[in-house]
Phi, psi and omega in degrees: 000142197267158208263117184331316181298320160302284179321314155308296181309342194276305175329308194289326239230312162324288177307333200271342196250010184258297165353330191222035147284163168253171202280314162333319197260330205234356121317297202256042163238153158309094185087346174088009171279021179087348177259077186297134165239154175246013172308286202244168141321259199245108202246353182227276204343152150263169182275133206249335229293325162329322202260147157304143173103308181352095177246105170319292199303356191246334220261115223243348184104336202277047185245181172216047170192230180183074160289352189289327210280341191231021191262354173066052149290116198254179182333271342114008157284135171270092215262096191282150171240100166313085137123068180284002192355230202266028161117344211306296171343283167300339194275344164314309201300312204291317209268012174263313213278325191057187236285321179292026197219181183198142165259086197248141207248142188234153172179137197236075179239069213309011209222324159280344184296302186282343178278345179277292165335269202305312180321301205296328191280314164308331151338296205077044177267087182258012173221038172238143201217112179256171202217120145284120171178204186239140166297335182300306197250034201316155152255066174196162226268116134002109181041041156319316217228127170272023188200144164245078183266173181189122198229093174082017206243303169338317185281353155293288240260145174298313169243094184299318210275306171296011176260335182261348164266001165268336152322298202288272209308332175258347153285167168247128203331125173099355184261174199230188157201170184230108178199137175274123171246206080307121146183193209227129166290110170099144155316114178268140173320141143339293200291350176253341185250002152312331202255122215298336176262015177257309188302296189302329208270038185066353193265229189327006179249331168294148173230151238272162190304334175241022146287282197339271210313326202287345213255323157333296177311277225300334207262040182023038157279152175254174185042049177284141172206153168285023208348295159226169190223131183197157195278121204248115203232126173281069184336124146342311208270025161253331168295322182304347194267321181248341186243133186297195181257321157313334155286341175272332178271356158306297173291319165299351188244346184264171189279025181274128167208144192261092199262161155254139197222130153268109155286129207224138150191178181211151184282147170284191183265336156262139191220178162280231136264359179203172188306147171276155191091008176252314161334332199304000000 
């Protein structure tokens, strides 16, 4: 079994080369993992092309929702983007927050850090702002944030449960987040969450829906909702890769299911100094 520290590295190394993909090739993948189908288009991504802010050159395919679209982000709010690959997000954000606000976008994939820089310097964005670093460990300041966004990027990480108590540590009491995830009703076969371009491609890294939600509560954000839900259905001919035809007709006939989920919740106004159970 592989070592978180593996797994981030693979993750890492997996991003840096989807950084120089087309947006095309990383729709008719999971995630942009590289196990392309030709069954569909678009097999996670929502359409971004609608929203103000909306930048073709940032928007690379890889989410599997739309948090900007449901995060109440109001003027002049200071807004984080988790796994911020090549700005789209943010630059959604900037056209929310204007001129009085500010975005800082995180991500610790040096080859999306820089591909975000050159977008934003073509913008002419000067207060939308990206950071190398780990979502586990951000690099930024305590009750930092009126906004938390995220797209497709939690279910890469291994330790979920530290990713929502540094959420919790960089909002600011009364502030909230919005993040498109993955994650799964039921158990996926060994052979898909075993596999290492399943992990990267957002699939085998997710974990189930009503862990997600319990480990949000537990880190003492209120009003968790679900804002949306849609069904994440994977082409044969990508499943065929790790599962034979009796285990694909087997996970297909069975109760496993793979959802994309937009989440809302918020820190309250009174907190502790920290997420609980940390303070200790």
């Amino acid at each position: 079994m592989k070592t978180d520290s593996e797994i981030k590295e693979e993750v890492k190394q997996k991003y840096s080369e989807i950084a120089l993909q087309d947006k095309a090739t990383n729709q008719s993948s999971c995630c942009g993992s590289g196990c392309c189908s030709t069954e569909v288009y678009n097999i996670m991504s929502d359409d971004y092309s609608a929203l103000g802010g909306y930048t073709a050159d940032a928007d690379l395919g890889l989410g599997c929702g739309l948090p900007t679209q449901y995060a109440l982000i109001n003027k002049g709010d200071v807004v984080i983007d988790l796994g911020s690959g090549a700005g789209n997000d943010c630059f959604v954000a900037r056209n929310e927050t204007g001129e009085t606000g500010k975005v800082i976008g995180i991500d610790f994939t040096e080859a999306m850090i820089s591909k975000a820089r050159v977008n934003a310097e073509k913008l002419g964005l000067h207060n939308v702002e990206f950071r190398m670093g780990d979502i586990e460990k951000m690099p930024v300041t305590s009750n930092a944030a009126n906004v938390v966004i995220s797209n497709c990027v939690l279910n890469l990480v291994p330790d979920k449960d530290a990713v929502f108590k540094e959420i919790f540590r960089v909002l600011k009491p009364k502030g909230h987040f919005s993040i498109s995830d993955v994650v799964l009703v039921g158990n996926l076969p060994a052979k898909l969450k075993d596999d290492a371009e399943m992990y990267a491609g957002c699939i085998s890294g997710a974990i189930q829906k009503e862990l997600y939600l319990e480990l949000i509560k537990s880190n003492g954000f209120k009003n968790i909702t679900v804002q949306k839900e849609k069904p994440v259905i994977i082409p044969d001919d990508i499943l065929s890769k790790y599962l034979n035809e009796p285990e694909l007709a087997a996970f297909k006939g069975g109760q496993t299911g793979i959802f994309s989920v937009t989440v809302y919740a918020e820190k309250p106004e009174e907190t502790a100094c920290c997420a609980p159970g940390c303070c200790n």
